[in-house]
C-alpha positions in Angstrom: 0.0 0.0 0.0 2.9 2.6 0.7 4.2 1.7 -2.5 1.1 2.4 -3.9 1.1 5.8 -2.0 4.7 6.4 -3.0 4.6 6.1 -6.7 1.4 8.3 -6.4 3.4 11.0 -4.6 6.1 10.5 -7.8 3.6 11.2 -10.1 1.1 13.6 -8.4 4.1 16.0 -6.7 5.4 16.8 -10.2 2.5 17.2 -12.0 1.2 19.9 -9.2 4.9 21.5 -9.6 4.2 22.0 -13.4 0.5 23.0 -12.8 2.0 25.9 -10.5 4.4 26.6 -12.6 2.0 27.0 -15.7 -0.2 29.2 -13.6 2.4 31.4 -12.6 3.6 31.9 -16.5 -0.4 32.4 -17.2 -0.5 35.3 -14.5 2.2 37.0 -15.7 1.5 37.0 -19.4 -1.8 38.4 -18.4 -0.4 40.8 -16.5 1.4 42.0 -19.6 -1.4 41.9 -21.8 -3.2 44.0 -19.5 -0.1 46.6 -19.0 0.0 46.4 -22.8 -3.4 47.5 -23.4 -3.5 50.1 -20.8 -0.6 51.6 -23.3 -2.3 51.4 -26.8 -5.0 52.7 -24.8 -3.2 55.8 -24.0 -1.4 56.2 -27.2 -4.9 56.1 -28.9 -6.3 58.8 -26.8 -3.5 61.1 -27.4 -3.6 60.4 -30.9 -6.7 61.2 -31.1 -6.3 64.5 -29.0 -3.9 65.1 -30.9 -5.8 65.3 -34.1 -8.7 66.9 -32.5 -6.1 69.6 -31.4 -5.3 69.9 -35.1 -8.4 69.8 -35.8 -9.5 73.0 -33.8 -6.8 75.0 -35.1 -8.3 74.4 -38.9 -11.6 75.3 -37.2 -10.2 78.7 -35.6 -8.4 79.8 -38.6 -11.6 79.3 -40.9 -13.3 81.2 -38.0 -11.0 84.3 -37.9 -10.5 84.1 -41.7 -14.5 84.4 -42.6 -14.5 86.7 -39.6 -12.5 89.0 -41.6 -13.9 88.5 -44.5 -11.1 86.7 -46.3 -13.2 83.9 -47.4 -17.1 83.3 -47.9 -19.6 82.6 -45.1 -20.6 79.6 -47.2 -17.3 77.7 -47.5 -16.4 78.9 -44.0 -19.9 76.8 -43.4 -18.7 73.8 -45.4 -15.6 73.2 -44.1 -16.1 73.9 -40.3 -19.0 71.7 -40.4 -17.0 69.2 -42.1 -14.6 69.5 -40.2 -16.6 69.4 -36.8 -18.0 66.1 -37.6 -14.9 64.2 -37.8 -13.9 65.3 -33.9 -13.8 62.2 -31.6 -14.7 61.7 -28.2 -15.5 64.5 -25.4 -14.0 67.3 -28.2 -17.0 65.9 -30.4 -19.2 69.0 -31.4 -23.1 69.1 -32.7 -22.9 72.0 -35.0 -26.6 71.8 -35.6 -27.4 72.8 -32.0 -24.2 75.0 -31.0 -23.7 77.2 -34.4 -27.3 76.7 -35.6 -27.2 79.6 -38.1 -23.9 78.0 -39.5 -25.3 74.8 -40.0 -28.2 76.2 -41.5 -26.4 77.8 -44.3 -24.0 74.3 -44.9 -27.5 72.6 -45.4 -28.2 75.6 -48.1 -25.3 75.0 -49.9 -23.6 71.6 -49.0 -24.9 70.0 -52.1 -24.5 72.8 -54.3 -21.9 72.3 -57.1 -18.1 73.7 -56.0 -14.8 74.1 -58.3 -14.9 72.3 -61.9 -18.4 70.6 -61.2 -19.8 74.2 -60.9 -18.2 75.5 -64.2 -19.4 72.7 -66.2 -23.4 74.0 -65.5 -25.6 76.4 -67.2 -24.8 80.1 -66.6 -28.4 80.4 -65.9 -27.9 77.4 -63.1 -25.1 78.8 -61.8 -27.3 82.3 -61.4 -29.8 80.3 -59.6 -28.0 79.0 -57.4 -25.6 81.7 -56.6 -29.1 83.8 -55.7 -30.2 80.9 -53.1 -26.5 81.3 -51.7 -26.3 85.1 -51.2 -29.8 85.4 -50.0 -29.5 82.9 -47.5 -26.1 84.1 -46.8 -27.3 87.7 -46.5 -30.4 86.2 -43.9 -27.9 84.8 -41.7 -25.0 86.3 -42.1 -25.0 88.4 -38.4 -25.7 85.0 -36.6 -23.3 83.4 -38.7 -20.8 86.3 -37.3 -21.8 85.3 -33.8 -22.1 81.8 -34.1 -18.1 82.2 -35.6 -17.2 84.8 -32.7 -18.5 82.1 -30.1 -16.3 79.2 -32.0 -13.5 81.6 -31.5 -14.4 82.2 -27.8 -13.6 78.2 -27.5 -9.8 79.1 -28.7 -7.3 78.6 -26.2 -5.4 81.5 -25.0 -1.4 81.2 -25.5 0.4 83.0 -22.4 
């Protein structure tokens, strides 16, 4: 019976040793994969703070430039919508409710023909819809102001 017992303990004893052992290697490589992840983690969010920072400064300078009247209230409207609908996470901005005269004018003219797709129409198109443009431009065009003095309100302030 004790030999029994013995060659039980020969093969049990080693077989808990290599279970242990295997456990151990399992808790460390989980502990690495969790440590790993916690650092993709963190290089995604500042990526994509990063790119949100980027972002804002397109959005500022499109503000200031319309602003002062270097470029039209209805491509400033295009392109800070567009570009305010690609920001991820908490920097994530509804221009429909915060810049509400500004997204009403991209809606105007969002689908309107722009650059070589424009020239190729009827001069009498063109006309009609460069009259739907300046007269909603013209309807909105002091909200537009405030809606692009409160984006610039947003801007951070270098010391």
């Amino acid at each position: 019976m004790t030999l029994w017992l013995g060659l039980a303990a020969l093969i049990v004893v080693p077989l808990a040793a290599y279970a242990v052992y295997l456990l151990v290697k399992l808790y460390q490589q989980h502990r690495r994969h969790v440590a790993f992840m916690a650092q993709a983690q963190q290089r995604q969010a500042e990526g994509i703070r990063q790119r949100n920072a980027n972002i804002m400064e397109s959005v500022y300078t499109i503000a200031e430039a319309a602003l002062q009247g270097q470029c039209d209230l209805s491509e400033a409207a295009i392109r800070l919508c567009k570009l305010m609908e690609v920001l991820q996470g908490e920097s994530q901005i509804d221009a429909a409710s915060c810049y509400p005269a500004l997204h009403e004018l991209y809606l105007v003219v969002q689908d309107m023909p722009r650059g070589e797709a424009r020239s190729t129409l009827a001069k009498q198109e063109r006309m009609k819809l460069d009259l739907i443009r300046m007269k909603a431009e013209a309807r909105l065009n002091e909200t537009i102001k405030a809606d692009l003095a409160r984006i610039l309100e947003t801007k951070p302030q270098v010391a």
